[in-house]
Structure formats: structure tokens, C-alpha cells
N, C-alpha and C positions, 0 to 999 in steps of 0.2 A: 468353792462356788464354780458353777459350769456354764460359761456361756455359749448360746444357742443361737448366735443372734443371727442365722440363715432365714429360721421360723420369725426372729423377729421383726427382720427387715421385709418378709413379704409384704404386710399393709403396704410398704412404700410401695413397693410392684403392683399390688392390690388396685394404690390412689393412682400410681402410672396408667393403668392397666384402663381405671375410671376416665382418663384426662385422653385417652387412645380412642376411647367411645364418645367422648364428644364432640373430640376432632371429626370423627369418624360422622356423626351426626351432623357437626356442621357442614360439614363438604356437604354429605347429600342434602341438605337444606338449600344450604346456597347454591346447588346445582340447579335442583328443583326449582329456586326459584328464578335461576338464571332462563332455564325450561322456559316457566312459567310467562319472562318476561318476553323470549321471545316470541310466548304463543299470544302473548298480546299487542306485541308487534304486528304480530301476522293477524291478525284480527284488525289492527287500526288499517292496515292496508286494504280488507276487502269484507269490512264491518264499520256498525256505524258506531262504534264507543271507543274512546281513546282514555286511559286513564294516569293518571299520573298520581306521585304525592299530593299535591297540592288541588288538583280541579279532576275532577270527572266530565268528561264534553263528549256530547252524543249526538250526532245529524239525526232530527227528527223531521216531521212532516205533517199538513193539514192540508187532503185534498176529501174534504167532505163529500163532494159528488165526484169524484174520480178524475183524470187528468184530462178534461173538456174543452175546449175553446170557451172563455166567454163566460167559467165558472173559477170562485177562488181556489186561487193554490196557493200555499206558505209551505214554506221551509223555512228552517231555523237551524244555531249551535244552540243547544241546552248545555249551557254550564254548571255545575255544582262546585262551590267553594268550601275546600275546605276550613272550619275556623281561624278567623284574621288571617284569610289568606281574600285578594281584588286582583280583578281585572279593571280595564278601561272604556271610559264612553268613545264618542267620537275626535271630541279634544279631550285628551288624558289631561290637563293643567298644566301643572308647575313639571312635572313628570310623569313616563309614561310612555308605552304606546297603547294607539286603538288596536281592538282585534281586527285580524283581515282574513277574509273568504275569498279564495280563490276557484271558481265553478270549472268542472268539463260536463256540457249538459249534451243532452241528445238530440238531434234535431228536431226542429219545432217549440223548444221553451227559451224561454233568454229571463236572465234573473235582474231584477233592480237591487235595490240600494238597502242595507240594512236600516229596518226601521226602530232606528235608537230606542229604546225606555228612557223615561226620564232616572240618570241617573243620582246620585249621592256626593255630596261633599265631604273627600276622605283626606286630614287633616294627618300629615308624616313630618313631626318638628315644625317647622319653619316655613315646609311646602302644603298647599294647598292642591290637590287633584280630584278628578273625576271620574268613577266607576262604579262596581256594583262588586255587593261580596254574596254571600248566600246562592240563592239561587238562580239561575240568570238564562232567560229564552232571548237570540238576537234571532227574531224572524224576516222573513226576506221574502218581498211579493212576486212571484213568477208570473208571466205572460203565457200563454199556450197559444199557436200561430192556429191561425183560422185553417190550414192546411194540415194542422195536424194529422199524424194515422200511426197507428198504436201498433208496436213492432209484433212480432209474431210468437214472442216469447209472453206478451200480457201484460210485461214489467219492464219498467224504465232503469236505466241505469245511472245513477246520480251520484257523482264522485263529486269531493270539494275538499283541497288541501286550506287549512286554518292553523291559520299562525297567535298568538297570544303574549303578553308579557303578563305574569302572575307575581303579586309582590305583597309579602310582611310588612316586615325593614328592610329586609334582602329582595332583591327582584331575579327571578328566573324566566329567558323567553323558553314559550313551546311550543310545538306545533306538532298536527297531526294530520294525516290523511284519511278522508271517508267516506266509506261508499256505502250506499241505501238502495234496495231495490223498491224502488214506488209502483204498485199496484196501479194500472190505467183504467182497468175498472172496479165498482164497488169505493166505498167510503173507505178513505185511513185519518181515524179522528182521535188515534188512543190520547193523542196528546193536546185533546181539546181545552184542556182547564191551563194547561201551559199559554196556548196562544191568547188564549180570553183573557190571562194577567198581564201580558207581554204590552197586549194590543190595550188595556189599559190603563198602563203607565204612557201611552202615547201622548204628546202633548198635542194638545188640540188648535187649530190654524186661528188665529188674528184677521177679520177684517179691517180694524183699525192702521192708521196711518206710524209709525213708528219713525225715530231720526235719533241719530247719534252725531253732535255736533262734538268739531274738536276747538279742546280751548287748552292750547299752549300743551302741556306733556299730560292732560287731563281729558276724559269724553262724560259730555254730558247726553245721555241717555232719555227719551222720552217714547213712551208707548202708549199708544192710544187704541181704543176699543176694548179691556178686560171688564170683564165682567162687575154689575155693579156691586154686588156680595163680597168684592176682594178690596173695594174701597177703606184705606185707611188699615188693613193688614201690614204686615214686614212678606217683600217678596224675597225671594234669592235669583240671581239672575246668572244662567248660565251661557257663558259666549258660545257658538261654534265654531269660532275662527281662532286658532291657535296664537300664542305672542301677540296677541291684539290688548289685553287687559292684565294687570296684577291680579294674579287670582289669588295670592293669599292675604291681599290686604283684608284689614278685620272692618265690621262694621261700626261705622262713628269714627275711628282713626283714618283708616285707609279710604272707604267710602262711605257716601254718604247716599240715603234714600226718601225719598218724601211724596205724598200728595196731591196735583195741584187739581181740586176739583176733580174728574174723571180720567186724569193724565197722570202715570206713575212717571216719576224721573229718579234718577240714581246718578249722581255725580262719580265715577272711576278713575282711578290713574290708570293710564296707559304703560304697558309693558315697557321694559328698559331692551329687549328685543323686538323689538317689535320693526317688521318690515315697512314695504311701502303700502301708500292709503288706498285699501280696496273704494269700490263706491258703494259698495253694501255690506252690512256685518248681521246674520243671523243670529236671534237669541230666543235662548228658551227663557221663561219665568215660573216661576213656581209658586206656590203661598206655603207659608210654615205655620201649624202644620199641616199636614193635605187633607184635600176636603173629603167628606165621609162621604161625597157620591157626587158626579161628574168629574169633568177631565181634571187632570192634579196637575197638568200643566200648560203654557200654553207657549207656540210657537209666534214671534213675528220675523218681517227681515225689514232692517231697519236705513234707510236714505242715509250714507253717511255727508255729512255737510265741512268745508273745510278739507284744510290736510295737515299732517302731522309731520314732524321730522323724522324723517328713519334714523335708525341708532345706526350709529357710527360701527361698520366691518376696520374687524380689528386685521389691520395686517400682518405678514412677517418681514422678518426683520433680515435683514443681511445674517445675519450668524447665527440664526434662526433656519433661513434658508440653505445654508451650506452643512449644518448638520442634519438637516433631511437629506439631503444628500448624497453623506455619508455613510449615513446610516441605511438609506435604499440602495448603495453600491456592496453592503455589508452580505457576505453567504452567511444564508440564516444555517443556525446548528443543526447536523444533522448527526444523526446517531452513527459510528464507524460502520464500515461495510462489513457484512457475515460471510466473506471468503472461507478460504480453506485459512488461511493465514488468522483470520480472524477469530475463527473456530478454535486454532488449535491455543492462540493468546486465551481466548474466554476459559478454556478449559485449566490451564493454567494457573490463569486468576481464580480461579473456582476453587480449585485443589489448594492452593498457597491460603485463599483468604478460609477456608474451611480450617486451614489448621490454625490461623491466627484467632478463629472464631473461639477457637477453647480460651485464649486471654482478656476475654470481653469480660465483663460484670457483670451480664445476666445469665453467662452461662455458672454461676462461683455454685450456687447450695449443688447442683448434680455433681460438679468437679469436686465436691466435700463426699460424697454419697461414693464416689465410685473410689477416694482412697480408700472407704473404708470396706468397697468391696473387695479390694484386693489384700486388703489386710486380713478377712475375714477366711480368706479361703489360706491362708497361709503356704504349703509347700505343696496342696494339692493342682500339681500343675494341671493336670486333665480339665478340672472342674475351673480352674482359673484360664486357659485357654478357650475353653468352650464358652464361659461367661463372657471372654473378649469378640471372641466372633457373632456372638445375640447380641452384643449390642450395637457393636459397627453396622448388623445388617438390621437395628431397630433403626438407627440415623441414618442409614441408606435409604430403607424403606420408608420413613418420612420424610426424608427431602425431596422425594421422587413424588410423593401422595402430595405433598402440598407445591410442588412447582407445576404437577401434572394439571393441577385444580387451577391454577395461578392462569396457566397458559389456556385451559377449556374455558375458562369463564372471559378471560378477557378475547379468545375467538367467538365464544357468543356476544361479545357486544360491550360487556362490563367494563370499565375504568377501573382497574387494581395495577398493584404493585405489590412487590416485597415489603411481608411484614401485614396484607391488608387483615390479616383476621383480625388482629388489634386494631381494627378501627370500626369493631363492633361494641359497644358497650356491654349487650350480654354476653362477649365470650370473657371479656374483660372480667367481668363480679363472678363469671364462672370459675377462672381460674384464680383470682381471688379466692374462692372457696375451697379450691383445691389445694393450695398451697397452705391454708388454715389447717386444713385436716392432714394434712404435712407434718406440720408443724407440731400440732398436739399430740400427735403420735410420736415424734420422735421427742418429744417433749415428757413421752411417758404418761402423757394423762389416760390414753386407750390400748387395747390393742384389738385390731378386727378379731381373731377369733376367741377376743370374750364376749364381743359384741353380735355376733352371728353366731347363728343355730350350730352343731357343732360338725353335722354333716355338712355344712358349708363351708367351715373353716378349713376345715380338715381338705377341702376338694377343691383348693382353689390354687392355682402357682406352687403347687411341688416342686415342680423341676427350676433350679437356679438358673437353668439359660434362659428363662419366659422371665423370670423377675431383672436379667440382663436385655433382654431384647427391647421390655418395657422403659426399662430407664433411658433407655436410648432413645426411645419418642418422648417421653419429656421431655430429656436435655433438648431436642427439636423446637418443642414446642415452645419453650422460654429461651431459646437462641434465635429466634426468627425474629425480632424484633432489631435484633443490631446487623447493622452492616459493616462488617470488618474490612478493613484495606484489602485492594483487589477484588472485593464480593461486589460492588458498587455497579464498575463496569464489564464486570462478565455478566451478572443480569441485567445488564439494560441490554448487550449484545444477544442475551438468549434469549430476551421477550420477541424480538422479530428473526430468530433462526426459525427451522422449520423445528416441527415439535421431537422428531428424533435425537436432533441435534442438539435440544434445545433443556432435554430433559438429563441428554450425559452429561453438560453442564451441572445440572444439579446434582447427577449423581456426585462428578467432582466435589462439590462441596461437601458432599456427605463423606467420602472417600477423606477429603481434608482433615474434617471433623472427627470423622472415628478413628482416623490413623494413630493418633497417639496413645489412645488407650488399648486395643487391638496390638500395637509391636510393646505394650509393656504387656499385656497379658502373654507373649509366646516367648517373653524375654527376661525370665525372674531377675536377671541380671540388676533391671531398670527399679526393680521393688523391693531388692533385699533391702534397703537403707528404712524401709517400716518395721516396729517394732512387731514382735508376734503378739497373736491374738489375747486379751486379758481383759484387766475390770477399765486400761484405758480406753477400749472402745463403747464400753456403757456410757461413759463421760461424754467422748467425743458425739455419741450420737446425740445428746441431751443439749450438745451445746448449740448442734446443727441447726436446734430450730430454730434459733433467733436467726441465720441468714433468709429461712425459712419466713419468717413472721416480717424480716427488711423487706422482703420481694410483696408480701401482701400490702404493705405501706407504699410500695412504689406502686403495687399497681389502683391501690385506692387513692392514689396523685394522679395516676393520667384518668382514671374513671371521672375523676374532677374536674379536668380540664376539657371531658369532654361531654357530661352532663352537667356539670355546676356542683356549687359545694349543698346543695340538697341531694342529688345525684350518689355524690361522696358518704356523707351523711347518713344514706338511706342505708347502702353497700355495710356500713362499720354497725348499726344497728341490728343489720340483719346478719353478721359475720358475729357479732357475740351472742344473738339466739342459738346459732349454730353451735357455737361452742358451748353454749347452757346447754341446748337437746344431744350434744356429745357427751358431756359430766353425766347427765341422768341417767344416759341407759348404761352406765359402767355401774352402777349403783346394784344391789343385790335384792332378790325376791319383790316382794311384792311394791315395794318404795321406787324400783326401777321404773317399771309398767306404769304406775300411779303418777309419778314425777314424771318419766317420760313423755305419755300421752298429752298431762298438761302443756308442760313447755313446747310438743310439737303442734297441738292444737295453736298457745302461742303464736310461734314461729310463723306457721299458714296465715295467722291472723293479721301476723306485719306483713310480709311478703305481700300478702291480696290489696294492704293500705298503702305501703311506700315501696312497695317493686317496681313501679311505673316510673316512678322520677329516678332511675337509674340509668334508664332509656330514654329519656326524655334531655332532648340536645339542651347543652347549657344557651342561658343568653346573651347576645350578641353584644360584643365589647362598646361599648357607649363611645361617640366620636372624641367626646372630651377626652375620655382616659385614652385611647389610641394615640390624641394626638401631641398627649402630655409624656408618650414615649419617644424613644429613639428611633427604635423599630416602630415603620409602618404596614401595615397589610399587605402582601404581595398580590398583584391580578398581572398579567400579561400588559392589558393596555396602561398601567402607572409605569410599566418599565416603558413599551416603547418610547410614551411620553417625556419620561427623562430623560431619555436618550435622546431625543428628536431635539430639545433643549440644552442639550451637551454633558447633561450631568451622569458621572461613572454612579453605575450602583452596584452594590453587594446585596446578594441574595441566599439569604440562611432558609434549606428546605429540610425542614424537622418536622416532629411528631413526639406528642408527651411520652409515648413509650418506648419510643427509642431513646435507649440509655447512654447510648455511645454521642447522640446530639448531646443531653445532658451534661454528659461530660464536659465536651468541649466547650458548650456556653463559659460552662464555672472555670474551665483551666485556658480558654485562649478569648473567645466574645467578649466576656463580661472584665477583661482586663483593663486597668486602667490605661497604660499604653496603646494599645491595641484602638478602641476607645476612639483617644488622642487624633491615632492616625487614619483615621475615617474621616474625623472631623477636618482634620488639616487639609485634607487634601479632598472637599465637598465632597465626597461620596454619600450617595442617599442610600438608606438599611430601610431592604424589604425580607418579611418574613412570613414564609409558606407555611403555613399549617396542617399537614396533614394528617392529625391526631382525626379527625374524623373523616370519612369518604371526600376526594375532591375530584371531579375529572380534572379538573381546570390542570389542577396543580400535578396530575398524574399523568395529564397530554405533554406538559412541560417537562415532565423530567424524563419524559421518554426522546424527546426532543435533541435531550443533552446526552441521550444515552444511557440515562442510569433509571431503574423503577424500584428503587427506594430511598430510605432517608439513613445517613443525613447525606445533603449534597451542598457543596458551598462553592457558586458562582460568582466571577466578578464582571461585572459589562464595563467597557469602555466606548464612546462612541469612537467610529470605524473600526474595529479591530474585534476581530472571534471572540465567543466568550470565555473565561480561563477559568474551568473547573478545577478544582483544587482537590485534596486526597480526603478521603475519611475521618481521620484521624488529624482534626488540625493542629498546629501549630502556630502558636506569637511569628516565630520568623519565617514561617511560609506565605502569611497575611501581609507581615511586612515587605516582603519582598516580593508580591504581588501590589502593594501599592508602592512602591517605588518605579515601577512601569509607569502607573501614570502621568 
């Protein structure tokens, strides 16, 4: 029996070859779209749309007769909400901010006050707030001064920076800049049915007399003059004075509402925040539900009578105040300086952790692939030299391709880090997919040229140093996820070198990485100890794919943890179509084609129905279960806070697919010991997640000098914070809490 298996190890170069193109793909995507965002940047600067994930907000404008003394003008934000995504009224409630407009107008206009819509009671748990989701005009009446005179251009120039807080469960503020050129003469009314809904939802003014008496930590509310059609309705009553009222008390429990004759009154508690007693409290009122024509709300301002207690300012405390103290005498972390001295340690690190990156765990199925390229070629040194040089310069040249991308995207603006492709869920199922097709082939179920035409086969990776150079970008590709000792802080030092400097850094790595296979390829010396080529290498390759098939199970674990177990679910559905539309077309004559097309029609059919919940972010850990752990959620302000308090915290900055975090949970975190000594010595456990994009968490770790994961920090109040090595240890942790 003869084996071949040069021809049969192409597919893997083939699936390499496929995994190079979509690298290759995603960079220009993600360029593109980095492009894209900064040309939308540059449009919110000197255009009037700002868009975001969440809201679309666009400065529009209503000057029907042109920009006149003495005729109306409106401006507005038009917002558009994305589904269960609000903004805020003027009192946000329980939480919240209002939106704010900030004007630079041109001489002769001066803007008033946004005139509110009546907004909606939006119920988050516990909390009770005020906003609007869907679509949303905040219009704004301008003056035009009797001296007006229309510049020589025709067209005004109407800038307005708008700020917002936009929220789920989760809340994100945002803001935008905008500018509009308003036509002085002629009508601009495109957005006449905007203003006409806007100005409809106004509540309408109260001649009646209105009073809010207070009685004890309670306001009894009475409004006089509504309409007599709303007699004996249920109103809703919305404060405009913030901390003035419980807004999420429910009705019948918390408040009470009634009748008396032509006088609505509403019994309220008073807020547990609430300041001192204004002498007047504006309310809107509403009737549920709104009426099918005139105002749907009505405004009064109501005589407050009495005064109430202000809640009690909580003070600090003596040891309260001394660890503020402390902790503002503390030099916040700053990243090491990028001297020469600096440079040449980064470099260093770079070269050292690239060679420790080959004993990582995600690098093991290519480290199984390249014994057995060397066994393949057996004493042909030429062709085993030259296989060693394609592949060091395949790991050159992708470390160089993705640190180059690393560094352009985060010069455009981007919040990345080492490792961010994985925290995209479609490169995720993508190489999920690859690594299936991996797997099956070396599992013997395929081979590419049964399955291609046969002038394709035949024409694809001839030459063994192109099937060497490709493996050498995959091993890249499934190595970039762990950060080996020393990788950690030579890239945080090369995210802010300059980019020449900053990319021989990575070349280092790459240099690191390919060193050991590269001095065994020009050193038979290091590979006599394999046996020669025979029927053990059929075996070994057969057995490769289960590392092959572990890696698709690891990465349908972090796909889970970063869409949900439908997410997951969806992935392992559509990973055995794949594998059914791979068996078909190995099939013969016409049974291929027939079975084929079925299952790939299949295939299309899932993909189009559950490819979406792949992408689709999982949902947000419930407060219960967060708080029934150990580990709580990291944000920058929960550490100040403990600190400010005196309590040390540990901070675990990981990612579900970083394997080398994994590791350490299971062999030093998750210790009972370990544990132990957290608890003993009050330290609070926060945990960064960066399995999906965070700036937050990616401003931080640049902070500390490192732009990947894992990083494991310890705070103490007054004292720097002590980052600790990669690769933890029980007695590194221990001997870092024995400092305290």
C-alpha cells in the first residue's frame, strides 16, 4: 500500500487556504466599516443625522413662510427608536436622564424651551420612568428679532450639540453634533406631519385653580377646571419636578385617586429624596385611554400649601473620608513609557511569549498537523526546509495582517484589543464551520478533489510550501485568542508605540511562534526521533479530528456565552446540515446531485430561519442570579466605590474564548483555597467580560497597559494596582493577598 498523503493533506491547505479568505474578508469589512463610521462621524459634525445602534436623531425644521420676524419657526431632534430601546421626558422618574440641546444660533434667532409631548409610563422592575420609545419629535419654538437681515449666503447656519441617555435594561448615554442649513427664504415644511403629531401630544393649559397640600410624608393633590367629559375617568398624573413624588407607587396601594364633584384629587407619597418645599409643583394629567380628538393632556401649576421634611443628607463618615483621600492621593495606572528602553523589553516579550504561544491549548490540532508534516516529508530535506520557511513567513505574515488592522482600526476610533475578531459571533460559527470541515476530512468522510470538478482539483496547492505557508495562518488564526506570558504587556506597550514600532512588536511574536518549527525544519537532527512515513500516519491523521471536533465544541461554548443557548443551538443545527450536505455530494451519479440539492436547499432553509439568533446578543444576566454569585459585574465606577469604602478588590478580565482565562478559573479561581482567601481577607470579585465588544472594559485595560485578556488585577486602597502574570497561580494570589 502507498501512501500519498501530500495530495491528501491538501484539503487541510485547501480549508487553510478558505479560513485566509475570510480573514482576508473580514478585515476589509471591518475596515470598511470602520471607513464607514468615520464618514458618519463626519457627517454628524456638519450634517443633520446622527445614527447610532440604538436611535436614529436627525435636526429637522418647520419654517413654513421662511425665516421672518413675526412668523412661526420650529426646530426639533426627531428621534427614531430602535425596538425596546427609550429615551426621557423632562423628569426621567425613578431613573433617567432628559435629553438636552445645546444651540449656537446666528444672529437675530434665540431658541426657548423644548416643548415636551406628553410622554408614557415606562415600568423597568421595580422602577417606574418617563419617556417615549418609537418615534419621537422634541420641537423648539424660535424667536426671530424684528431686526432680523438674511446673510448673503440665503441660508442660516443652525448647529445644535444633543446629548441623550438611551436604555433597554442596559442604559447608554449619547450625543451628537448637528448642523442644518435653514433656507431664509421660501417654505421648509418636509417635516410638517412630524410637527402636527409632536404639537399634538402637547398638553393643553388649565384655567383652573390647582393645590398640592402636604400632609405628613404624603401630598394631597387637587385640580380644578378639567374638562367635564373626563369627570369620573382614571387620570395618570405626571410631576415635572423631579424627587418630588414616588413615581413607582402602583394605584390603590401607593396612591390613591378620586372625584369630588368637578375637582380631581389624588392622594401621593412623597419621594424618600425629595429636597426642600418648592412653592409651586407643575403637573401634567392625562385620561387613560386618550381621547380620540382634543388635547390628550392637560397641564396645571399647582399652589403648594404646607411644607414637608427634606430627607435627611447622608453624611461621611471619618474613615469614609480618609479613604477618599487616599485614594485621590493614589497615581491612577498608567500604561509603561514606549522609550527606547521600552521598545526593546516589548520586543522581548513579544519574541519570548510567541514561543511560549506554541504551549497554549488552542494552538494543539495545527501543533498535531505540522508533526505530521514533518514526518511526511521524511529525509527530503529541501522540501522540508522550504515547508519550514512558508510557514514561519504564513505566522509572520498574519501577525503582521491582524496587529496592522488592530492598530488602523483603533487609530480610526474603534475600542479593540487583542484577540477582538472573536468577539464577533459571525467569525465565531464561521470558524466553527471550518474547523468541522477540518475535522471530516481528516476523519476520512471527504476528500476535496472527489468533491470538485476535476480541473479544480488538480489546480489548486501543488506546491507543499503554499499548503505550508497556509497552515501557518491558521495556526494565527486559532492562536490569537490566548495571551501567553509576556504577550500581555508587550501589547499593551505596542498599542500606543508608533505604528512602525509597534507592528516589529508583532512581527516579534510571529518570529517567536515560528521559531520552533522553522530551526526543526533546517535541523533533521530535532525530527529523527519520528518514525518513517507508513500506514501509522493514516491512523494519526483519523485520530486528529477529534482535537479538531474539541475546538468546534469550544467554540460553540463561547458562541453561547455570547448569544445565548439558542445562539448555540442554532450554530450545532446548522453544523450537522453541513455535515448531511458534506455525506451527499461524496455519494455517486445521480443519488449525489438528487440528495445533494435536497439537503442544500435544506440547509439554505435553516440558515434563512435560525441564522439570526446566532448574532443576536444573549440576554442580560438577571440581578437575582448575578447576585447569587461571587463574582459581580465589573464597571469602573463599582471599583472606585469600593475603594472609596476601603474594600481591596480583585479583578478577573477574561473572555469565553480565551482558553488560557478558562484554564485558570478551573486550575487556580475556582479553588477552594483560593476561594477561602478572598473571603478572609473582604476582598470583593469583579468580573470583566469581554467575550463581546466593550470599550469600557478595553479603555481599562489599556489603562493597565495590557489590550487583552486574561489580566488579573488586585486594588488595594492607597497603593498601585498589582497586576499579576498570565498564567496564574494559587501562590501568586496568595501572596498577593498576604500584602493586604
Amino acid at each position: 500500500m502507498t501512501y500519498r498523503l501530500s495530495s491528501r493533506f491538501r484539503p487541510l491547505a485547501f480549508a487553510a487556504w478558505l479560513l485566509a479568505l475570510a480573514l482576508l474578508t473580514l478585515g476589509a469589512a471591518q475596515s470598511s466599516f470602520a471607513q464607514i463610521q468615520l464618514l458618519g462621524s463626519s457627517q454628524a459634525a456638519s450634517g443633520a443625522v446622527v445614527t447610532t445602534p440604538r436611535v436614529r436623531a436627525e435636526l429637522v425644521a418647520h419654517a413654513p413662510d421662511g425665516v421672518t420676524p413675526g412668523q412661526p419657526l420650529w426646530l426639533g431632534l426627531l428621534i427614531t427608536h430602535q425596538p425596546e430601546w427609550h429615551t426621557y421626558w423632562k423628569n426621567a422618574g425613578d431613573s433617567g436622564l432628559a435629553t438636552q440641546l445645546q444651540w449656537q444660533l446666528p444672529a437675530g434667532l434665540e431658541a426657548g424651551e423644548i416643548d415636551w409631548p406628553l410622554p408614557k409610563i415606562i415600568r423597568v422592575g421595580p422602577l417606574a420612568n418617563y419617556g417615549y420609545e418609537d418615534q419621537l419629535l422634541l420641537p423648539v419654538p424660535f424667536k426671530v428679532a424684528p431686526d432680523f437681515q438674511a446673510p448673503a449666503g440665503e441660508a442660516l447656519t443652525i448647529r445644535v450639540h444633543a446629548s441623550w441617555l438611551v436604555c433597554r435594561v442596559e442604559c447608554i448615554p449619547e450625543e451628537g453634533d448637528f448642523t442644518l442649513q435653514l433656507p431664509v427664504r421660501g417654505a421648509t415644511a418636509l417635516h410638517a406631519p412630524a410637527f402636527a403629531a409632536a404639537q399634538a401630544r402637547q398638553p393643553a393649559a388649565l384655567s383652573g385653580r390647582s393645590t398640592a397640600k402636604v400632609d405628613g410624608a404624603r401630598l394631597q393633590v387637587r385640580i380644578q377646571g378639567l374638562p367635564a367629559a373626563l369627570q369620573g375617568q382614571n387620570l395618570v398624573l405626571f410631576p415635572e419636578t423631579p424627587e418630588v413624588l414616588e413615581h413607582a407607587a402602583l394605584p390603590g396601594s401607593g396612591w390613591t385617586q378620586a372625584w369630588d364633584g368637578a375637582d380631581w384629587t389624588a392622594d401621593w407619597p412623597l419621594s424618600a429624596m425629595r429636597g426642600e418645599t418648592p412653592k409651586e409643583l407643575p403637573f401634567v394629567v392625562a385620561p387613560v385611554p386618550a381621547p380620540a380628538s382634543g388635547p390628550v393632556a392637560w397641564r396645571t401649576v399647582a399652589t403648594v400649601e404646607g411644607q414637608w421634611d427634606s430627607a435627611p443628607v447622608a453624611g461621611v463618615s471619618p474613615a469614609l473620608a480618609a479613604a477618599l483621600a487616599a485614594n485621590a492621593q493614589q497615581a491612577p495606572a498608567t500604561p509603561p513609557a514606549a522609550g527606547s528602553a521600552g521598545f526593546w523589553m516589548a520586543l522581548l516579550g513579544g519574541l519570548v511569549g510567541g514561543l511560549i504561544l506554541n504551549l497554549m491549548p488552542c494552538v494543539f490540532p495545527v501543533l498535531a498537523i505540522k508533526i505530521v508534516g514533518f514526518a511526511r516529508h521524511g529525509q527530503d530535506r529541501r522540501m522540508l526546509r522550504l515547508g519550514g520557511l512558508a510557514y514561519g513567513a504564513g505566522v509572520l505574515l498574519s501577525f503582521l495582517a491582524l496587529g496592522g488592522l488592530l492598530l488602523a482600526l483603533r487609530a480610526a476610533g474603534e475600542q479593540l484589543g487583542w484577540g477582538f475578531q472573536l468577539q464577533s459571533p459571525g467569525l465565531v460559527a464561521a470558524m466553527a464551520v471550518l474547523f468541522t470541515l477540518l475535522g471530516l476530512n481528516l476523519a476520512g468522510m471527504f476528500e476535496f478533489g472527489r468533491m470538485l470538478p476535476q480541473r479544480w482539483a488538480g489546480a489548486h496547492l501543488r506546491h507543499p510550501a503554499a499548503e505550508a505557508f497556509l497552515s501557518g495562518v491558521l495556526a494565527v488564526a486559532i492562536a490569537s485568542p490566548c495571551t501567553a506570558p509576556f504577550m500581555g504587556a508587550s501589547l499593551g506597550l505596542a498599542i500606543d508605540m508608533p505604528a512602525a514600532q509597534a507592528l516589529t512588536v508583532f512581527a516579534a511574536l510571529g518570529v517567536g511562534m515560528a521559531l520552533p518549527y522553522v530551526l526543526a525544519s533546517w535541523m533533521p537532527a530535532l525530527v529523527r526521533w519520528l518514525p518513517r512515513p507508513g500506514a501509522w500516519m493514516d491512523t494519526f491523521r483519523r485520530a486528529m479530528a477529534f482535537p479538531m471536533f474539541a475546538t468546534v465544541a469550544w467554540l460553540v461554548w463561547v458562541l453561547g456565552q455570547q448569544s445565548g443557548i439558542d445562539g448555540a443551538g442554532a450554530l450545532l443545527v446548522l453544523l450537522v446540515a453541513l455535515s448531511a450536505l458534506v455525506w451527499a455530494f461524496t455519494l455517486a451519479g445521480r443519488t449525489r446531485w438528487l440528495v445533494g440539492s435536497l439537503v442544500l436547499l435544506g440547509t439554505l432553509w435553516l440558515g434563512n430561519a435560525i441564522g439570526p439568533l446566532i448574532t443576536r446578543a444573549a440576554a442580560v444576566q438577571s440581578a437575582a442570579t448575578a447576585s447569587a454569585s461571587e463574582w459581580q459585574p465589573w464597571s469602573a465606577e463599582r471599583v472606585s466605590s469600593l475603594m472609596a469604602a476601603g474594600t481591596p478588590v480583585f479583578v478577573d478580565f477574561t473572555a469565553a474564548w480565551c482558553v488560557t482565562c478558562q484554564v485558570n478559573k478551573h486550575t487556580t479561581l475556582n479553588r477552594e483555597d483560593v476561594r477561602a482567601g478572598f473571603a478572609a481577607r473582604g476582598v470583593a470579585l469583579l468580573r470583566a467580560d469581554w467575550t463581546r465588544r466593550d470599550p469600557a472594559i478595553t479603555q481599562a485595560l489599556a489603562a493597565l497597559g495590557r489590550s487583552g485578556v486574561p489580566v488579573y488585577v488586585l486594588y488595594a486602597p492607597g497603593r498601585p494596582p498589582h497586576v499579576m502574570t498570565e498564567l496564574l497561580s494559587p501562590a501568586e494570589v496568595h501572596d498577593a493577598l498576604k500584602t493586604l
